[in-house]
N, C-alpha and C positions, 0 to 999 in steps of 0.2 A: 504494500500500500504506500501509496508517496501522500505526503502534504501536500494541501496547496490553500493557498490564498483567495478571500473572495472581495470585491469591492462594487458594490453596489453604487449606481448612478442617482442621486436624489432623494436617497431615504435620508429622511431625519426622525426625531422623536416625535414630530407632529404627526407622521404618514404611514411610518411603520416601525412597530415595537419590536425590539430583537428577540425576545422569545417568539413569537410570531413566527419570523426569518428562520431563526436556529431548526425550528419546526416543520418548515419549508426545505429547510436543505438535509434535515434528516428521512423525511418522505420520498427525496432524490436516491436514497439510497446511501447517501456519504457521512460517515463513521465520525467520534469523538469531535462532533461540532460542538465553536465556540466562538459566540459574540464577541467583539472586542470593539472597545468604547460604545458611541451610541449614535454612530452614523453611518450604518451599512458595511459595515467591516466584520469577517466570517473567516476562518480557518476553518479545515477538516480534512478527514483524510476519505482517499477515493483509490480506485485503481487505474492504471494507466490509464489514460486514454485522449484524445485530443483537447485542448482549452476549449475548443468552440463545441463539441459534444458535450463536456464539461456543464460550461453552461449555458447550453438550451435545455440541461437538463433542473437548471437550478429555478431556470426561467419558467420552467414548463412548471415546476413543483409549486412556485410562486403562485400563477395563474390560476391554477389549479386551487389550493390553498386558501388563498388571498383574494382572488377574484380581478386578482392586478398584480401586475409584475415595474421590476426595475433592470435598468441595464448591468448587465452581470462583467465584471473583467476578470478575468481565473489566471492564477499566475503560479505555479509553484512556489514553496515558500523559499527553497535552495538556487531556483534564480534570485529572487529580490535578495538573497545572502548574498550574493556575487555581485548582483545593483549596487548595493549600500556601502559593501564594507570592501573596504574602507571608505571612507565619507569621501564619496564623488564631488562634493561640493567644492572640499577644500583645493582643488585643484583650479577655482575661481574667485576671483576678488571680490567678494562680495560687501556690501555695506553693511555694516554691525548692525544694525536693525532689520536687516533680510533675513524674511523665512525662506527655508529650502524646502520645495512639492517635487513631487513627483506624479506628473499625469500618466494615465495607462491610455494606451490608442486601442480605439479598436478593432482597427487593423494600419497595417504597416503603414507610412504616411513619409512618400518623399517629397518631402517639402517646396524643394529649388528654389529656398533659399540659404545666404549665408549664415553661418550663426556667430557670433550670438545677435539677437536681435534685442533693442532694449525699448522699450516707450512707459513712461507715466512711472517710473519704479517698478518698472515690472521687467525681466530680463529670460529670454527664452536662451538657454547655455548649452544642451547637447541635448541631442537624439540618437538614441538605438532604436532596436527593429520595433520594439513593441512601447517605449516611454519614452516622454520626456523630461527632463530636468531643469526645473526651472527656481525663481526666487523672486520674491515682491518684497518690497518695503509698504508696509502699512498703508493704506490711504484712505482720508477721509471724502473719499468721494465712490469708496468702496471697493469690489475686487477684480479691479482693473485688470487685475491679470487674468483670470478668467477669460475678459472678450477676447484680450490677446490672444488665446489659446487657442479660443473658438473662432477665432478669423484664421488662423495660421494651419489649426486640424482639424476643425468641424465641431459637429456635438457629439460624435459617438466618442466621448473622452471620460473620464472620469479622476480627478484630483485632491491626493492625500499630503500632509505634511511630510516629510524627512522621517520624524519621532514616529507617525502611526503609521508607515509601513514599517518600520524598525522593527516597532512592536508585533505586526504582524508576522513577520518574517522569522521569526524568534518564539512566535506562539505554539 
């Protein structure tokens, strides 16, 4: 059985409760599920099989379930070990008040453009096949980086802090 990671596109505490989810992805079939914090973030273990089998199957259980589903990103947790560590950030200048995300694509996304690309404190830094690596400074005009993301790769994305895939990856 391998790990893997689950990230949910849009749940929050108002839409959907993780016992709920955990309940949805154990009716998939997938073993020692566990919520983590309280916005669509899901570890469990499964047997091989492709991410996009994966989940349409998490998706399916959702619907099923739920009566409604969210966008699913399934990532093994021993990739995002090989992601993170060592802290891919520090290999960029970042401004002491930048937080470091990581967005999941949901599918491969060549860009054609150069990187890094920067606008409003928001900094898009590198791309691999399936994330991106990005960092925002705070702003009161909201999460600027966000449109960036979704002008740059669309909306099938989904974006987590630095610390809550860590933790994921690690769960």
């Amino acid at each position: 059985m391998a790990r893997y990671a689950a990230f949910l596109r849009g749940v929050s505490p108002m839409n959907a409760r993780m016992p709920a989810l955990r309940h949805c992805f154990e009716k998939a079939g997938f073993t020692e599920v566990r919520t983590l914090l309280s916005s669509g973030n899901l570890v469990f273990n499964a047997r091989a099989q492709s991410l996009a089998g994966l989940q349409r199957r998490a998706e399916e259980a959702m619907q099923s379930e739920l009566g409604r589903t969210f966008s699913v990103f399934v990532r093994p947790t021993e990739h995002l070990q090989h992601l993170i560590e060592p802290n891919p950030f520090l290999a960029f200048d970042l401004e002491p008040m930048a937080k470091p995300v990581v967005t999941f694509l949901g599918s491969f996304a060549d860009p054609g453009f150069d990187l890094p690309i920067e606008s409003e404190g928001a900094s898009i830094l590198k791309l691999t096949e399936s994330e991106v690596l990005s960092a925002y400074v705070p702003n009161p005009k909201g999460p600027l980086f966000m449109n960036l993301l979704e002008r740059c790769f669309g909306k099938n994305i989904t974006t987590r802090t630095l610390e809550t895939v860590r933790k994921c990856a690690w769960a």
